[in-house]
Residue, then its C-alpha position, 0 to 999 in steps of 0.5 A: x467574526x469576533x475571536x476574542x480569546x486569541x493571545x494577546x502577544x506584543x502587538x508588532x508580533x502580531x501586526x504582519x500576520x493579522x491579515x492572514x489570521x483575520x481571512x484564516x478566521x473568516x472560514x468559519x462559517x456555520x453553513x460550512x457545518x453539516x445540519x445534523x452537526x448543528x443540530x446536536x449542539x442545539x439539543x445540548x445547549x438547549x437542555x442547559x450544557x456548553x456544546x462546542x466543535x473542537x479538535x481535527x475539525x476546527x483546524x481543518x475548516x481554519x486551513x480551508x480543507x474538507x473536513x471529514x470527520x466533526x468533533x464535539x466538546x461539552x459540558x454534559x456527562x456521558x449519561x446526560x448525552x446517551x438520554x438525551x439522544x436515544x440512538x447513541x452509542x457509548x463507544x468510549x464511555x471510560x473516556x467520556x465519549x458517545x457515538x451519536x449516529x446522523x445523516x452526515x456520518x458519526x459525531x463524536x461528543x465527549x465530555x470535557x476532560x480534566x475539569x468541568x470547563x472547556x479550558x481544561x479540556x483544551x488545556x489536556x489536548x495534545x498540541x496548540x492547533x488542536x485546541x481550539x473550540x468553536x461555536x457555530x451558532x454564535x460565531x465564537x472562537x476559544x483558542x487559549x494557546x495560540x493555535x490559530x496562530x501557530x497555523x499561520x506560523x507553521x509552527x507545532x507546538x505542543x500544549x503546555x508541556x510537551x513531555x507532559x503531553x506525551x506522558x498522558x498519551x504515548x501515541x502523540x510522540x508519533x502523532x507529532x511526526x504524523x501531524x507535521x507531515x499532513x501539515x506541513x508544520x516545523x515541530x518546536x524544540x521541545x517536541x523532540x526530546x520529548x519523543x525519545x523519552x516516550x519511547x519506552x510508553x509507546x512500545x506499549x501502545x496498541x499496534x493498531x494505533x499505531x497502525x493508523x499513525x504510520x499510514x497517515x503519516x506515509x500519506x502525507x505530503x511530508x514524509x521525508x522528514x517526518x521520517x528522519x525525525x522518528x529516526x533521529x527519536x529512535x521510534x522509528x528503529x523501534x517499530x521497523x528495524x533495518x530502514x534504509x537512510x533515505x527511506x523518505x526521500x524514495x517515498x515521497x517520490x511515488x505516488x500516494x499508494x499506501x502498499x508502494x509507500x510501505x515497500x519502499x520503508x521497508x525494502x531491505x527489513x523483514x517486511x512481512x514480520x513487521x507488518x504483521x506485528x503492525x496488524x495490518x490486513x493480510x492482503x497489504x501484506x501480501x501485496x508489499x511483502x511481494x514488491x519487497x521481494x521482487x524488488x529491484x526489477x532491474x536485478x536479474x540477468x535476462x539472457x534472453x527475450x524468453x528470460x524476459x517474457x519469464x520474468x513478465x509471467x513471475x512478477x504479473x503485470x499489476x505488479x510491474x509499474x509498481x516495481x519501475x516507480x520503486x526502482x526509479x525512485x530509488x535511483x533517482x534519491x542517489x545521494x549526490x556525488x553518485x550521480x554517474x551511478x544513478x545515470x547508468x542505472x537509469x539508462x539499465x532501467x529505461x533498456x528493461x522496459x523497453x524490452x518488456x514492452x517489445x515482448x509484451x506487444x509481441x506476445x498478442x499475436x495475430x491468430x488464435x487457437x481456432x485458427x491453428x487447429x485448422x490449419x494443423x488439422x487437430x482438435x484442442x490439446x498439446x498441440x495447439x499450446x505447443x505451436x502457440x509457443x512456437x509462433x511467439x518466439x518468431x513473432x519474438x524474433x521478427x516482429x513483422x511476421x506477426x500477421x495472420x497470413x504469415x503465421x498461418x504460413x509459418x505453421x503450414x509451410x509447402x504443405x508439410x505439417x509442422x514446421x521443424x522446431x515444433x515437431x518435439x513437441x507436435x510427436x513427430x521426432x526424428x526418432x520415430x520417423x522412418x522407422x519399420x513398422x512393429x511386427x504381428x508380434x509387437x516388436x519391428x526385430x521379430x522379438x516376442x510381444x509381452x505375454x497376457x501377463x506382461x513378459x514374454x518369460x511368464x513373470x507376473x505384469x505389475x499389480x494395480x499398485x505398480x509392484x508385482x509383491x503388491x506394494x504401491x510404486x513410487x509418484x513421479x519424481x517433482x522436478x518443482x516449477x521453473 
């Protein structure tokens, strides 16, 4: 494929990296387009204006990745586009943009921005990779800055100036750090600057772009620099105040879960706050703000099993591997020269999981409820909870009587009910037991039985609401939940 619009810099630049821009060029092939994509640059060339694929797209297909969403560049103005296809929507017609429905997902086609050619358009995009146009039908390429290039390089350059860039959209100050990291890419010396002088701008940028970007960028597979680069810039302070340092090395160590990635940026800052000012969805809230909470896993003293079969019923079991990749992490980013740290936090860390692992195989016992309301004699109720209870803490202390004949032992030993230990919460209280028998009268000491009024002196028994004057008596004290 010809591509006759590359720079045509010194020739021995050049000479060790033509193989690779030849093959990276070849991945353009016009089946790798989706029909309905191709077919709506036909209509548009074929009532006369220039239709071209650029942006995202062109870069992707360049690299050899799928491409998820496909990008139109022409000629034609934003009326011209909605006659000519009936069923598309004017999404961003103040910037030149239609939304044109088709079986292959929504395609955007803009028309040329900053002048009536395609070089102005690619002129105005915000860096080099970016501003490249292709043609499938005829298999030309218009790359005018180098981009292509710049890929093989591993090299983000903005296009022209860097601080005009970022002047027209505030957003890319953060795009850069987003696209360096999905890419892999070294961002040129002037890119940075031009970062801190758009902060002021990008405070005034829709939280919800901004949004976008920070998820994109927690995401990639270089985030560790692409975060010290924002806070190097200051942009990151300004969006999330109070990041730990080495945020970015804890985060690129766990797995490519946006709520863990979040609370790992996070630990330590007002989570909630921010990502409510960030409008992020409320159950990403929920979820990270409680992570951040319950962060690190390995921070509370736990006496005993029944501590850690608490900590295990507070944190749920969703939430428990979530919290050991942060915590492994975290320790595993120890900076070095605290390496003997790190060794004893991970050895307290790999203790915690094994004793919940040992509380929670216990915790399946051998028996279910029907089983120990025949064996005790009773119906569904306190009792059966209580003796639930009774049963893990045996099966806590000695994992080998957790099978069905042992427990059932257990509950019905020589014949004599509950064994002691459960009688508190069966009734059965040594309080009660041997105790004579209430008199005719109602008392065992021959005491007179309250009267049809409720005293024996004649006093009027409490009303309905509690109080004898009819005032409504007090609820039960709240003792909270433990």
């Amino acid at each position: 494929m010809k591509d006759a619009s590359i720079p045509q810099r010194s020739t021995g630049l050049l000479r060790g990296r033509a193989g690779r821009l030849r093959g990276m060029t070849s991945l353009l092939r016009a089946e790798a387009v989706p029909v309905p994509v191709r077919d709506a640059l036909q209509v548009l060339r074929e009532a006369g204006h220039e239709a071209w694929l650029v942006g995202g797209c062109v870069r992707d297909l360049l690299r050899g990745v799928a491409v998820a969403d496909f990008d139109v560049a022409t000629s034609a103005p934003p009326e011209a586009v909605l006659a000519l296809f009936p069923r598309a929507v004017p999404t961003g017609i103040r910037h030149g943009t239609v939304m044109l429905p088709t079986h292959a997902g929504p395609l955007d086609v803009t028309s040329f921005r900053a002048g009536p050619t395609l070089r102005d358009d690619l002129a105005h995009r915000d860096f080099s990779v970016n501003a490249i146009a292709w043609d499938p039908a005829s298999g030309a390429v218009v790359d005018p800055f180098g981009g292509a290039q710049d890929l093989v390089s591993g090299r983000l350059r903005a296009v022209g100036s860097a601080r005009e860039r970022f002047g027209e959209d505030p957003l890319r100050a953060l795009r850069a750090a987003r696209i360096s990291a999905a890419l892999g890419l070294e961002p040129e010396a002037a890119i940075e600057p031009a970062m801190q002088e758009a902060r002021a701008a990008l405070r005034g940028v829709a939280r919800e772009r901004v949004r976008r970007e920070i998820e994109a960028l927690l995401l990639a597979p270089g985030v560790a620099p692409a975060l010290a680069l924002l806070r190097r810039t200051g942009i990151e302070a300004d969006i999330a105040a109070g990041t730990a340092v080495g945020a970015g090395l804890v985060i690129a160590m766990l797995p490519a879960d946006l709520s863990l990635r979040l609370a790992a940026w996070l630990r330590g800052t007002h989570a909630e706050s921010i990502l409510l000012r960030l409008r992020f969805p409320r159950r990403v809230v929920a979820e990270v703000t409680r992570l951040v909470a319950l962060h690190p896993i390995d921070a509370r003293r736990l006496r005993g099993d029944v501590d850690v079969r608490r900590l295990v019923r507070r944190v749920g079991e969703a939430f428990l591997a979530q919290l050991f990749a942060l915590r492994e992490a975290e320790i595993t980013a120890t900076p070095a020269g605290q390496t003997e740290s790190a060794a004893a936090q991970r050895a307290a860390l790999a203790a915690l999981r094994d004793r919940i692992d040992r509380v929670q195989r216990a915790g399946v016992l051998a028996i279910d409820g029907a089983t120990i309301m025949a064996t005790l004699g009773c119906g569904p109720g306190p009792a059966v909870g209580a003796a639930l209870r009774f049963l893990t803490d045996c099966v806590l202390e000695d994992p080998t009587c957790n099978t069905r004949e042992s427990l059932i032992a257990k509950l019905a030993e020589k014949g004599d009910g509950p064994p002691r230990g459960l009688a508190v919460e069966l009734g059965d209280t040594p309080r009660t037991a041997g105790r004579e028998a209430p008199g005719p009268h109602g008392h065992q000491d021959g005491r007179e039985a309250p009267g049809p009024h409720g005293h024996q002196d004649g006093r009027e028994a409490p009303g309905p609401h509690g109080h004898q004057d009819g005032r409504e008596a007090p609820g039960p004290p709240n003792k909270g939940i433990r």
